[in-house]
N, CA, C and O atoms as a MOPAC input file, in Angstrom:
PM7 MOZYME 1SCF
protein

 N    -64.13600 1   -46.07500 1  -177.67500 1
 C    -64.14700 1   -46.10100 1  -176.23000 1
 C    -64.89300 1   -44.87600 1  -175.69400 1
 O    -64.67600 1   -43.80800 1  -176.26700 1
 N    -65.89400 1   -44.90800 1  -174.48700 1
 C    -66.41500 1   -43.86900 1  -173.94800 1
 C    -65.30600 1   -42.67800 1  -173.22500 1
 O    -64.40000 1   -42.83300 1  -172.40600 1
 N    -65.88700 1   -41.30800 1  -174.00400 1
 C    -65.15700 1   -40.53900 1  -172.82200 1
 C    -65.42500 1   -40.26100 1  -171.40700 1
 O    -66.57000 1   -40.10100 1  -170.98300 1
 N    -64.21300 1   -40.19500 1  -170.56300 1
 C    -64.86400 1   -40.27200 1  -169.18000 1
 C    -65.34300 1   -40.70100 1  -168.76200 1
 O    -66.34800 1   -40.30000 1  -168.17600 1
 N    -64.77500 1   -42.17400 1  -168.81400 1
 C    -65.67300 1   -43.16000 1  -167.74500 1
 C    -64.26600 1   -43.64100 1  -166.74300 1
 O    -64.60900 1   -44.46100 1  -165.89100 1
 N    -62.66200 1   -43.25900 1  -166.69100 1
 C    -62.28700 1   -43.46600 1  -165.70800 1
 C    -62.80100 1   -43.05900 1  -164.39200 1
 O    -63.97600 1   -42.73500 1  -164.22100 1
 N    -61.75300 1   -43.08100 1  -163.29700 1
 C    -62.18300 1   -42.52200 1  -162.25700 1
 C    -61.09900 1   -41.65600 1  -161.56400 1
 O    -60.13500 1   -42.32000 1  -161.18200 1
 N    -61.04100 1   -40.47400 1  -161.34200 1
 C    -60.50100 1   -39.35300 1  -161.00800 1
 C    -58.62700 1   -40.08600 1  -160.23700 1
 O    -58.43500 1   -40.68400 1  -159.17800 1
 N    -57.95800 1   -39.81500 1  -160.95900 1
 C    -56.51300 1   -40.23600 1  -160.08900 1
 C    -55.99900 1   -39.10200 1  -159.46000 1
 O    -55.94100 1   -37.97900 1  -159.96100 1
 N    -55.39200 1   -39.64100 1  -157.63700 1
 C    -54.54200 1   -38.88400 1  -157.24200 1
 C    -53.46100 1   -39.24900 1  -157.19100 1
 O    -52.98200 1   -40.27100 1  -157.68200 1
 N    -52.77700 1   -38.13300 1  -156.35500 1
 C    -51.43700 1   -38.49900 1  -155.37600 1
 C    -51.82600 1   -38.44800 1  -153.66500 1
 O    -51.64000 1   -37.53200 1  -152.86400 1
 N    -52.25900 1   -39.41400 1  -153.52000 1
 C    -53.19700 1   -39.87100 1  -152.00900 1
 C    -52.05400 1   -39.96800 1  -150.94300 1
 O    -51.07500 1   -40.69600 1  -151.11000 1
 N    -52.22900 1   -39.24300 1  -149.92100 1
 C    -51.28300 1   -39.30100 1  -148.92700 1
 C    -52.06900 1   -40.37200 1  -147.99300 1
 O    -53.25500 1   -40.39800 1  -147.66400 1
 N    -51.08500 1   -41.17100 1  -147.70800 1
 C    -51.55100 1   -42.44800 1  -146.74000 1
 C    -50.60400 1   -42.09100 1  -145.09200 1
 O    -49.49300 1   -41.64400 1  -144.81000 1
 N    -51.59800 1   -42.50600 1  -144.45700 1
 C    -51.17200 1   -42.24500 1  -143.12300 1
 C    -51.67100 1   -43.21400 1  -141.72400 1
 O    -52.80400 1   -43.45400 1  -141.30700 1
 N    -50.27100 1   -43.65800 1  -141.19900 1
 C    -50.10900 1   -45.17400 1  -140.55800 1
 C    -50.56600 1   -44.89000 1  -139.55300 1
 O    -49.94400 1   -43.92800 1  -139.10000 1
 N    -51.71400 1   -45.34900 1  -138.61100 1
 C    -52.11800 1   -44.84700 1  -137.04100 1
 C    -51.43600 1   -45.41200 1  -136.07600 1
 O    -51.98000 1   -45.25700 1  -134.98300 1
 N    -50.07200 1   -46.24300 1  -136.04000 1
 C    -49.34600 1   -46.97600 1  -135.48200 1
 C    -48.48600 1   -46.14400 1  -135.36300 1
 O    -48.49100 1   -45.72400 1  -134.20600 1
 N    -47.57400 1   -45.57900 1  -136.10100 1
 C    -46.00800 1   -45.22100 1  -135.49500 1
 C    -46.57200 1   -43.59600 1  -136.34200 1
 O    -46.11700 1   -42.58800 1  -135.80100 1
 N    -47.31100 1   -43.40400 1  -137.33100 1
 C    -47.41300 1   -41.95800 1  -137.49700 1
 C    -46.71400 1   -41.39500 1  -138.91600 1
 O    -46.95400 1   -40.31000 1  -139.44600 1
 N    -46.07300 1   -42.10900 1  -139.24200 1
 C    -45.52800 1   -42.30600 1  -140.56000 1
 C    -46.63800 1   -41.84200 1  -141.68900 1
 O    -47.83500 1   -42.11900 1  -141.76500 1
 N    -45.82300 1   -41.05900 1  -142.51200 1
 C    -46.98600 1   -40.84100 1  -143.70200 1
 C    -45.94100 1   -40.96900 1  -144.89600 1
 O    -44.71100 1   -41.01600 1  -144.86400 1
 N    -46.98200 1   -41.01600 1  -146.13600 1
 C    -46.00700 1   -41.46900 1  -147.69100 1
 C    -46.88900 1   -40.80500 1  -148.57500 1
 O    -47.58300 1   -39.99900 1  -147.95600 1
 N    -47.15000 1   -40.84200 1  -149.91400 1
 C    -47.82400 1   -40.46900 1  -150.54100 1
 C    -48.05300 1   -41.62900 1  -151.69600 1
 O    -46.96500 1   -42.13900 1  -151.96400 1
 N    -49.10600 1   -42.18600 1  -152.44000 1
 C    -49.57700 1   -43.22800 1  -153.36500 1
 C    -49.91900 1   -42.96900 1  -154.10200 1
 O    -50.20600 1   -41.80200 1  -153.83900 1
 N    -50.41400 1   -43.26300 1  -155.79000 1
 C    -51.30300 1   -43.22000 1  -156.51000 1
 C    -52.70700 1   -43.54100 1  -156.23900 1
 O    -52.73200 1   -44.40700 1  -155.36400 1
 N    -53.51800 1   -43.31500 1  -156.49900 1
 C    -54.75800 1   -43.94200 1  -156.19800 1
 C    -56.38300 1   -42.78800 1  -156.03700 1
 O    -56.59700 1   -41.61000 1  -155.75100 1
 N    -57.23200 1   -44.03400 1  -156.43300 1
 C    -58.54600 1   -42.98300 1  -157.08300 1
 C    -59.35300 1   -42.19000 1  -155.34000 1
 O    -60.29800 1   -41.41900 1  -155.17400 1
 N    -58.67000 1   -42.67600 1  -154.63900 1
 C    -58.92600 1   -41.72300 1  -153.02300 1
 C    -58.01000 1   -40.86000 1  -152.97400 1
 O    -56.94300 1   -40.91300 1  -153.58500 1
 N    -58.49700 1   -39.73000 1  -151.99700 1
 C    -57.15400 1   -38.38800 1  -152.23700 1
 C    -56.65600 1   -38.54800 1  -150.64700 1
 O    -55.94200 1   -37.65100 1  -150.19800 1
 N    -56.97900 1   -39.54800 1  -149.88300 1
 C    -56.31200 1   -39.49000 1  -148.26700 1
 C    -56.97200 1   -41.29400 1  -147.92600 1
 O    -58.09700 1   -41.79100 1  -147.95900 1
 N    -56.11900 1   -41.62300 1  -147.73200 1
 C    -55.61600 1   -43.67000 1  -147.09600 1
 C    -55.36600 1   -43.05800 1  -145.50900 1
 O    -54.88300 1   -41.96700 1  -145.20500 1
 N    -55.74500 1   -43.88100 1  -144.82800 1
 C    -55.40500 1   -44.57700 1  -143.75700 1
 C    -55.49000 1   -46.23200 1  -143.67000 1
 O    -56.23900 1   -47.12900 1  -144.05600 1
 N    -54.04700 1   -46.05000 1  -142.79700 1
 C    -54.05700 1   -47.49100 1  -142.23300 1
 C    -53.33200 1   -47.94100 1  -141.12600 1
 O    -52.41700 1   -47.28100 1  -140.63400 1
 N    -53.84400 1   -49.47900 1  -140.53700 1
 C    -53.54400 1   -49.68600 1  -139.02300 1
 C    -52.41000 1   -49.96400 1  -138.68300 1
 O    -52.08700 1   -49.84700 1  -137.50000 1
 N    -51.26200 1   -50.53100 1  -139.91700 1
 C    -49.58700 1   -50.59700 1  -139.64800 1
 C    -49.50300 1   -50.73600 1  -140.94600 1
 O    -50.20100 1   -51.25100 1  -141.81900 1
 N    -48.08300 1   -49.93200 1  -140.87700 1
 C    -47.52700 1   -50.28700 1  -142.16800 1
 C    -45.94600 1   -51.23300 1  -141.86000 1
 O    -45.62400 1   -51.79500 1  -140.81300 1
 N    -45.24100 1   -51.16100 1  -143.04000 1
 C    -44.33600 1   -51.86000 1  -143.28900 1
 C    -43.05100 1   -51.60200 1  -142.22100 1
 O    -42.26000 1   -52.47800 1  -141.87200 1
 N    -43.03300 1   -50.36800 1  -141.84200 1
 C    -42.07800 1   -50.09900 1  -140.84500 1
 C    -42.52700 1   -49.96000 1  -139.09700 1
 O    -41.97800 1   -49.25400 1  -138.25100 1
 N    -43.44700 1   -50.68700 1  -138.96400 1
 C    -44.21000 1   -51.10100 1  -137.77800 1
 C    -45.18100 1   -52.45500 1  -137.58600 1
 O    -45.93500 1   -52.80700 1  -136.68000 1
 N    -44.77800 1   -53.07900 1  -138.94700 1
 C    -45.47200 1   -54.55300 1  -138.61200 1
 C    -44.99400 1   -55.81700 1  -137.68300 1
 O    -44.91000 1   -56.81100 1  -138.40500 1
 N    -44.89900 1   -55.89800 1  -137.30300 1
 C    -43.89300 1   -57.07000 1  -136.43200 1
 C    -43.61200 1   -57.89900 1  -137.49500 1
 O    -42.68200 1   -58.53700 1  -137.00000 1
 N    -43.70200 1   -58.17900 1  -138.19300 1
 C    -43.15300 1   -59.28300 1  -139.76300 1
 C    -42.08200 1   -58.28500 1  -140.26000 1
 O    -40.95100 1   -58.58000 1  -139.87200 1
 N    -42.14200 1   -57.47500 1  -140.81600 1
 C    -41.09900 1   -56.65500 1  -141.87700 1
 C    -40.19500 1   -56.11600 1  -140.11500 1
 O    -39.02600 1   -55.95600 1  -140.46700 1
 N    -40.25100 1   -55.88500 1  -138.93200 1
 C    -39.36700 1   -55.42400 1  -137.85700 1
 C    -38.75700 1   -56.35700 1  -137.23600 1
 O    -37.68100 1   -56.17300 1  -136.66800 1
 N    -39.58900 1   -57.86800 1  -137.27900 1
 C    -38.83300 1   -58.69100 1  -136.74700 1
 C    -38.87000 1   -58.64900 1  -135.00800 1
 O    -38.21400 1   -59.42200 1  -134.30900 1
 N    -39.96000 1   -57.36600 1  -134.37900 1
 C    -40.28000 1   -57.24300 1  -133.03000 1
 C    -41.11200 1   -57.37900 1  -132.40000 1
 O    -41.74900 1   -58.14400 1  -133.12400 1
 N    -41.76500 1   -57.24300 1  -131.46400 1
 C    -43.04000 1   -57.93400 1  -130.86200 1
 C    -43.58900 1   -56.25900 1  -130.41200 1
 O    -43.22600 1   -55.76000 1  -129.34700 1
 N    -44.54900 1   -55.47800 1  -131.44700 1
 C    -44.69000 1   -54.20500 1  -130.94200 1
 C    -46.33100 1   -54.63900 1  -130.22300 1
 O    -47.02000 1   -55.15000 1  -131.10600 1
 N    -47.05500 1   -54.55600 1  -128.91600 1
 C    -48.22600 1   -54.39100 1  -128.89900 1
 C    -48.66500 1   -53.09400 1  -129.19600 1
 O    -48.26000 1   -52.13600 1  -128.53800 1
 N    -49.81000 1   -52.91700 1  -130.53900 1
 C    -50.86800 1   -51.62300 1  -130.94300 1
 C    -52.09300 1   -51.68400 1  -130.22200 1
 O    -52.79700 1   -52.55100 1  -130.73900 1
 N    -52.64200 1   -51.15700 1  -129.27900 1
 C    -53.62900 1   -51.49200 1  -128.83700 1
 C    -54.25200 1   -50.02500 1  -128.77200 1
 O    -53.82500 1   -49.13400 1  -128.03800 1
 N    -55.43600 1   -49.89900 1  -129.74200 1
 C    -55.85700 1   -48.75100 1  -129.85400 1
 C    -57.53900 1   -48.78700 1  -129.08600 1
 O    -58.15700 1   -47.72600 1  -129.00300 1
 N    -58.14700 1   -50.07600 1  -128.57100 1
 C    -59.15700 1   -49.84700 1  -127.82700 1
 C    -59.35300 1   -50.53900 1  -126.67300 1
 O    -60.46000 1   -51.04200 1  -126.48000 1
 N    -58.12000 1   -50.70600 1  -125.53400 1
 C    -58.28200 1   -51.75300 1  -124.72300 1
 C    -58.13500 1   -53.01500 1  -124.34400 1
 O    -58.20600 1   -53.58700 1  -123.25600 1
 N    -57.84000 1   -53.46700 1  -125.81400 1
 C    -58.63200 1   -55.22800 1  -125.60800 1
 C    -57.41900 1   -55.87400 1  -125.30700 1
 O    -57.46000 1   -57.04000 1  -124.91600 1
 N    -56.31400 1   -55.27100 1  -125.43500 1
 C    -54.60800 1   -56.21200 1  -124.52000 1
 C    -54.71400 1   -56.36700 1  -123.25300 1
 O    -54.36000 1   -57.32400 1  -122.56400 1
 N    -55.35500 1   -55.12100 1  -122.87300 1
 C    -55.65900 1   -54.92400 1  -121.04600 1
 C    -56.26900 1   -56.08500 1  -120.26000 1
 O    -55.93300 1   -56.81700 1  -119.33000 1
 N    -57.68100 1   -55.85400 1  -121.34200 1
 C    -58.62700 1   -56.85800 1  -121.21800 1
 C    -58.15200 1   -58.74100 1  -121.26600 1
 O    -58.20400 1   -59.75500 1  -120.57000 1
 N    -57.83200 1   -58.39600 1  -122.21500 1
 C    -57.36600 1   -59.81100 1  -122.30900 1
 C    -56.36000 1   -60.24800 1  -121.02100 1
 O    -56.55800 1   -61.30700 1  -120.42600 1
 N    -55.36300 1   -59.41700 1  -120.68400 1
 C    -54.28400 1   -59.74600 1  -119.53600 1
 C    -55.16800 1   -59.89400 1  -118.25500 1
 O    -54.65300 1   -60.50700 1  -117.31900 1
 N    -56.19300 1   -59.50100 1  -118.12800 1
 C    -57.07600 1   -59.14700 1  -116.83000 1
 C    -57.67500 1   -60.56800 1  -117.14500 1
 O    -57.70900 1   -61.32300 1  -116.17400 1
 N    -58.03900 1   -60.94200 1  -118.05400 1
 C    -58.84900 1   -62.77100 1  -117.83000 1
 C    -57.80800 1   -63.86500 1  -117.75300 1
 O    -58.06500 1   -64.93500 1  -117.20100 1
 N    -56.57700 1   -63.59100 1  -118.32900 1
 C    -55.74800 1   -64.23000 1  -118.19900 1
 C    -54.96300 1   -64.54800 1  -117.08400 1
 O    -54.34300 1   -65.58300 1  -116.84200 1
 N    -55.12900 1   -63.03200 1  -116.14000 1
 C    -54.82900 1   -63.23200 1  -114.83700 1
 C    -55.70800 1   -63.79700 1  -113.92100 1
 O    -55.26600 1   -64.20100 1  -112.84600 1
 N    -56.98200 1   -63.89000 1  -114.21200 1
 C    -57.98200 1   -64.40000 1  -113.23200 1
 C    -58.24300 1   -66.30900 1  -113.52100 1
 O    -58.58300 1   -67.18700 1  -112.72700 1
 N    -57.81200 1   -66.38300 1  -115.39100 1
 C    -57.67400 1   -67.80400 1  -115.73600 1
 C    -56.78600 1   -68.46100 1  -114.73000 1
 O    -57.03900 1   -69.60000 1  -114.33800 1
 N    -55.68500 1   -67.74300 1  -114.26900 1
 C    -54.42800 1   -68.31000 1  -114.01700 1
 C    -54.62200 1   -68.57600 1  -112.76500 1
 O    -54.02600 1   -69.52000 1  -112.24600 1
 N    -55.63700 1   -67.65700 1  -111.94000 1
 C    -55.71300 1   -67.58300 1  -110.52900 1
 C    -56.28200 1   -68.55800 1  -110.04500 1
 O    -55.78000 1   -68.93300 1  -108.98600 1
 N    -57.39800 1   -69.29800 1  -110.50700 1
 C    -58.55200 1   -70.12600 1  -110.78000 1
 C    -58.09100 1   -71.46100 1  -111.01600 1
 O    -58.89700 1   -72.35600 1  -111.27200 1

């Protein structure tokens, strides 16, 4: 077998942009992000959280109000 042909392992801290939550993982990246995790998904909470990180809920309620008006 060749030496050194894996690829570098960490302990990658992952970090949720939803509720802010961080953990730590295995894995060949040394820093994860991600958009929900398990303790902010509406599936694993069972709640209706809106994440709206660029607008587009706003947006959407604003055509929906003008659909409705129309």
């Amino acid at each position: 077998m060749k030496p050194d042909i894996h690829p570098k392992y960490f302990e990658a801290k992952v970090h949720c942009g939803s509720c802010g939550r961080e953990w730590t993982v295995g894995s060949t990246s040394s820093e994860l992000r991600v958009d929900v995790c398990s303790q902010c998904h509406p599936f694993f909470t069972g709640t209706q959280n809106i994440i709206d990180t660029a607008g587009q809920v706003e947006r959407f309620q604003k055509r929906l109000e003008r659909s409705a008006r129309a």
